[in-house]
C-alpha positions in Angstrom: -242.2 206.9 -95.8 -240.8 210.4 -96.6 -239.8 211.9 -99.5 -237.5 214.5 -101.0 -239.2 216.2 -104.0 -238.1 218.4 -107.3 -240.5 221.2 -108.7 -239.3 222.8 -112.1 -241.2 226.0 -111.4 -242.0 226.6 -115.3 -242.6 230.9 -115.3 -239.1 231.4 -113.3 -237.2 228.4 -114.9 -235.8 227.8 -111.4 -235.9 224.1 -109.6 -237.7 224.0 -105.8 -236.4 221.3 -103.3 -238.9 220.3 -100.4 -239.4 217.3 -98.7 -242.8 215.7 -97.2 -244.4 212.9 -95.4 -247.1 212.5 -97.8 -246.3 213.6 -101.7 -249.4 213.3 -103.2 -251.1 215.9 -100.6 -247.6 218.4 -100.8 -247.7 218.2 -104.8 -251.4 218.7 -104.9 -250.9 222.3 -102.4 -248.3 222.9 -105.0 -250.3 222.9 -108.3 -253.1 225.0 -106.3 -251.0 227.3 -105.4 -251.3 227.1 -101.6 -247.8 227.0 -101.2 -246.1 230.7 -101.2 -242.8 229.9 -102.2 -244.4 228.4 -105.6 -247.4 230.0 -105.9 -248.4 231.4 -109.6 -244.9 229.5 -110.9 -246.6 226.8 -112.4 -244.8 224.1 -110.9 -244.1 220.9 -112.3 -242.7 217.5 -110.3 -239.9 216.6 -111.7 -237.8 213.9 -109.6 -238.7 212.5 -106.0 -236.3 210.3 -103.6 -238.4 207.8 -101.0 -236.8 207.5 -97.2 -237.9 205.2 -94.3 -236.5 207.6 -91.9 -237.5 211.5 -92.1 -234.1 212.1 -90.8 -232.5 210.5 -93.8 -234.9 212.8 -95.9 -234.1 215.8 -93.9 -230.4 215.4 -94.1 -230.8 214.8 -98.2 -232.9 218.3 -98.5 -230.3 220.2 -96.3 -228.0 218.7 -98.6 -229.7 219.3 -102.2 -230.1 222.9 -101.0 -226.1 223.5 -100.8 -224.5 224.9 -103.7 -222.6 221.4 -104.4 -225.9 219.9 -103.8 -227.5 222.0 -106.5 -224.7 221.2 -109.2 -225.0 217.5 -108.6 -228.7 217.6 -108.7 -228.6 219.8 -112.1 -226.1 216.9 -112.9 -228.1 214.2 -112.1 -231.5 215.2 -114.1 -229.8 217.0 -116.6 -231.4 215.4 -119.8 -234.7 216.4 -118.2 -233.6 219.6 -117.7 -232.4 220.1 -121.7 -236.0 218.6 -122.4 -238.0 221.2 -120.7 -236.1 224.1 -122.4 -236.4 222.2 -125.7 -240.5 221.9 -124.9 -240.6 225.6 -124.2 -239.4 227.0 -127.1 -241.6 225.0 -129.6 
């Protein structure tokens, strides 16, 4: 399986898009900061999509990373979105 992951990176309010083989390893070099991109942003899964085929999964990333993918991604976890704001100012 492959997979197409979300990180709300919490200290720059920004969303990360990468895509793995195995999740549970990628999130895990993630949350100990052994990932540069993320590093010391505190970042938080928030949505993950599973493929059979890592070309599928490739082809979604590319896509997510567009600006139109990034509108219909904001789109599609919106509510979550409004939540974590909502959790950070109480």
């Amino acid at each position: 399986m492959f997979y197409v992951y979300i990180l709300h990176l919490t200290k720059t309010n920004q969303l990360y898009t990468g895509s793995t083989s195995n999740l549970k390893v990628r999130i895990n070099q993630h949350a100990s900061n052994k990932v540069i991109s993320t590093k010391r942003k505190e970042p938080v899964l928030v949505h993950y999509e599973v493929y059979k085929c890592k070309s599928d999964a490739q082809r979604r990333e590319r896509f997510l990373k567009t600006s139109e993918g990034k509108r219909l991604l904001r789109q599609q976890i919106r509510d979550l979105l409004i939540e974590i704001k909502y959790s950070e100012i109480v």
